[in-house]
N, C-alpha and C positions, 0 to 999 in steps of 0.2 A: 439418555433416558426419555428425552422425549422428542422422536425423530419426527420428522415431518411426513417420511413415509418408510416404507419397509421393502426391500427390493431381494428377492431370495431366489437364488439359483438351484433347480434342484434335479436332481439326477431321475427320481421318480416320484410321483406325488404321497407316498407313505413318507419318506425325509423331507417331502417340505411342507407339508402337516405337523409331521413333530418340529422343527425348526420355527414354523408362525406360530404354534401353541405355544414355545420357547417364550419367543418372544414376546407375546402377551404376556406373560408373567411379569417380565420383566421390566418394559416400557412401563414408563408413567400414564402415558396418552392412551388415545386409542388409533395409531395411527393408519394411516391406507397401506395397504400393502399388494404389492405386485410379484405372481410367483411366476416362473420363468425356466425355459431349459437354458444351460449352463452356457451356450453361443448368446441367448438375447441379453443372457442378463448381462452378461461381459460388454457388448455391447451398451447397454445402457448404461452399466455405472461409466465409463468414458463418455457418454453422452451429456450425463447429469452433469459433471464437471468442467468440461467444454463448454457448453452451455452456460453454465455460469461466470467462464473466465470470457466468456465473446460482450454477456451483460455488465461484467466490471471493466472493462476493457470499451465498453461504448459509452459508459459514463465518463472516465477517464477522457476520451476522447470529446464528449461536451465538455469537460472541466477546461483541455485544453483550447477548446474554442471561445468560452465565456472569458478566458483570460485576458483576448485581446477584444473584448469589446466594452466598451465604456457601460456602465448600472447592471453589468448582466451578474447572474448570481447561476453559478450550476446547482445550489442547494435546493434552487427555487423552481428552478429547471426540472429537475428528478424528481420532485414534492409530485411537481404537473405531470407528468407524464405516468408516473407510477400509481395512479387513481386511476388512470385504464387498465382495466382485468387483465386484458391481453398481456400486459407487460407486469404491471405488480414492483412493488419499492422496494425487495430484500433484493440486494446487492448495488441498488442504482445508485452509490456514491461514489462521486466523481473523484478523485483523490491523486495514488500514484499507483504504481505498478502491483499487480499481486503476486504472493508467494506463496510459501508451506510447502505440505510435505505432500499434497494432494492434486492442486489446481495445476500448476504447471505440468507435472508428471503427468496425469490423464488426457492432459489436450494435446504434448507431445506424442503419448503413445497411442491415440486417434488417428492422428497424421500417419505415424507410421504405418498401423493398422489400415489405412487407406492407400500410402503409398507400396506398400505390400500387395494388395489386391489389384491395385491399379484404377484405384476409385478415386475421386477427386475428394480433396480436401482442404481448400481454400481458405473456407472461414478457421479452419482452426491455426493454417499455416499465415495468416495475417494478424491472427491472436496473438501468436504468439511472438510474433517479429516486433507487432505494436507494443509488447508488454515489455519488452527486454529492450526497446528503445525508450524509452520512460526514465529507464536510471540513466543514461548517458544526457539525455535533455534536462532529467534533473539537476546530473554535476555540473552540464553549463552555465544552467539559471543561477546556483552557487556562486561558480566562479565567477560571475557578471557583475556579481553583487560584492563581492570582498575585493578587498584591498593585495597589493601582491605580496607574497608571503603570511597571509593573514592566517589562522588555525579555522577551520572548518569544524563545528560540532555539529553533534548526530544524535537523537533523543531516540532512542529505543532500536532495539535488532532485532525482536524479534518480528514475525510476520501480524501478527495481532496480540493485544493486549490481554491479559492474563495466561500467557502461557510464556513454555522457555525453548521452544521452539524457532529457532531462526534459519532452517533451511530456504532459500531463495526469496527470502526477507529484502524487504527493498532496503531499509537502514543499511541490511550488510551490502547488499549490492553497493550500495553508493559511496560508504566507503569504501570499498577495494576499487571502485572505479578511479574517485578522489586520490587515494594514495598512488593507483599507477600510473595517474599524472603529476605526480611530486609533491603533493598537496599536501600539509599538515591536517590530522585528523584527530579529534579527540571527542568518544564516544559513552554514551551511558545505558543502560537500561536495564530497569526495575527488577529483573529477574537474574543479574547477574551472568549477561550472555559469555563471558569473557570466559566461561569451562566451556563452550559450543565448540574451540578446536576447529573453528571457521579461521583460513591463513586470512590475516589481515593486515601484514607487513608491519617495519619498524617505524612507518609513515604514520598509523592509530594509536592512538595514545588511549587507555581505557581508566576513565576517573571513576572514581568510587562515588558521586554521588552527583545526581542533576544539576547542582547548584556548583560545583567544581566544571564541569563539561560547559555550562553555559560561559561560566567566569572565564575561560582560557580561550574564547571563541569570540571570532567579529563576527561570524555569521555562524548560524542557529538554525538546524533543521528538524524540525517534528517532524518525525519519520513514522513512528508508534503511536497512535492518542491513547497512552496512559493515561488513566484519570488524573494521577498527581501528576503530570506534567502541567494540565490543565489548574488546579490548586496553587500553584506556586505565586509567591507574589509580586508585584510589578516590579518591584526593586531587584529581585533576581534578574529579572530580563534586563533593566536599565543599564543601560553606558551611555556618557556624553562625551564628545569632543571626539570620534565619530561619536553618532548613535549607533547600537549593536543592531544590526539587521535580523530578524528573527523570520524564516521560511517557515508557515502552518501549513503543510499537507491537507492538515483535514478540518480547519477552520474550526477548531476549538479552543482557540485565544484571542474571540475577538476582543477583547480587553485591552489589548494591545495597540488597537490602531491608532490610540488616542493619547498612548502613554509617552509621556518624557523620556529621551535615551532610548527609543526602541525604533526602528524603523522598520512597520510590517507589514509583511506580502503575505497577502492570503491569499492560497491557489485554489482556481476555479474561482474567481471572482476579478471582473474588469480589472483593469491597469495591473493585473500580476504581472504580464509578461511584459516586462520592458526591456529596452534593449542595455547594453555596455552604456552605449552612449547619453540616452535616456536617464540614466544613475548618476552620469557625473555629474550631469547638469542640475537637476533634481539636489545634489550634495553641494554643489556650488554654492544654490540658492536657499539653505539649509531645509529643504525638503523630505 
């Protein structure tokens, strides 16, 4: 209802007169709009979207660079840089991997569209190798951090918060990753993803509520920043004797770093990335 712009393909300019006067009606805004024959605009809309997954996908990429340096902050990182015009702050948070029904699809079939022509298409085919290596880096950081045989929880499937959409959802990613390395998984999220008919083997265990997925889990991944994920209270997070390790993707529990029984990594901020060995030592010394 209120699109940022208007992109309309049109076969002759009488259908995409009545198509924008459409959409005036319709739209809240008053937004820009661009009319187009039916080649540029195809074009563009896989540009819009490509363009977008190269901007989350370079943030992601500071996130994992700020991980290993001691005070850095990617929040603070992207704040700075996204006050240049040139660049702008919608999409610059550094986080994990993107999904839906949209970004992945588009920046694939750019590539193709390029590799079909015989045109080069670099930035989209390093997009998209960078994006899909994100979940595998993430179930290592996991496993680095748990105990063996330990149950792995997963807060949210779907790709963003308010919807029940989880195609190419990093949550789902990461458990089928988890599971098809033996791992115990047990997963939750707000929208009831468990009708999605996403295969997630007899490895996922799907609890009925945040507070059951955290309780059966040494380690804890904010996958989705639901807002009630964020609401819950410190006592859900708390375990002693280990303390429960809890992984924030998107750095909305810092509440946590302070709390008794929780042990927490915020990504995209120094000392996230530690190593195996880094943990034990850090657990030895009740760290």
């Amino acid at each position: 209802m209120n699109p940022d712009f208007l992109l309309i393909g049109e076969s002759d300019p009488n259908s995409g007169a009545m198509l924008e006067s459409l959409y005036h009606l319709v739209c809240e805004n008053r937004p820009a709009l661009a009319r187009m024959n039916f080649v540029n605009a195809e074009i563009a809309k896989l540009a819009v979207n490509t363009y977008i997954t190269t901007k989350i996908s370079f943030a992601n990429m500071l996130a994992r660079i700020c991980e290993h340096i001691p005070k850095s902050n990617v929040d603070v990182v992207t704040k700075a840089i996204g006050l240049d015009s040139r660049i702008g702050g919608k999409y610059l948070k550094g986080a994990i991997s993107y999904g839906g029904p949209c970004f992945p699809r588009d920046n694939l079939a750019l590539r193709f569209l390029a590799r079909e022509i015989g045109a080069p298409a670099d930035i989209a085919e390093v997009t998209h190798n960078f994006n899909r290596a994100q979940v595998a880096w993430l179930a290592d950081l996991v496993q680095q951090n748990a105990a063996p045989g330990e149950t792995i929880g997963i807060l949210g499937l779907t790709y963003k918060p308010d919807t029940d959409v989880v195609e190419q959802a990093a949550g789902i990613l990461l458990a089928q990753e988890l599971a098809g390395r033996g791992v115990a998984v047990a997963v939750f999220d707000p929208a009831g993803a468990r009708s999605s008919c996403v295969p997630l083997g007899e490895q996922v265990r799907f609890t009925a509520t945040s507070r059951e997925c955290i309780a059966a889990s040494g380690v804890v991944v904010l996958a989705t920043p639901w807002p009630e994920f964020a609401k819950l209270p410190v006592i859900d997070w708390a375990r002693h004797s280990p303390p429960r390790t809890v992984v924030d993707c998107w750095r909305v529990l810092p509440h946590l770093a302070t709390a008794d029984g929780v042990r927490y990594i915020s990504l995209g901020t120094g000392g996230a990335a530690r190593s195996a060995d880094e943990v034990a030592v850090a657990a030895s010394k009740g760290n």
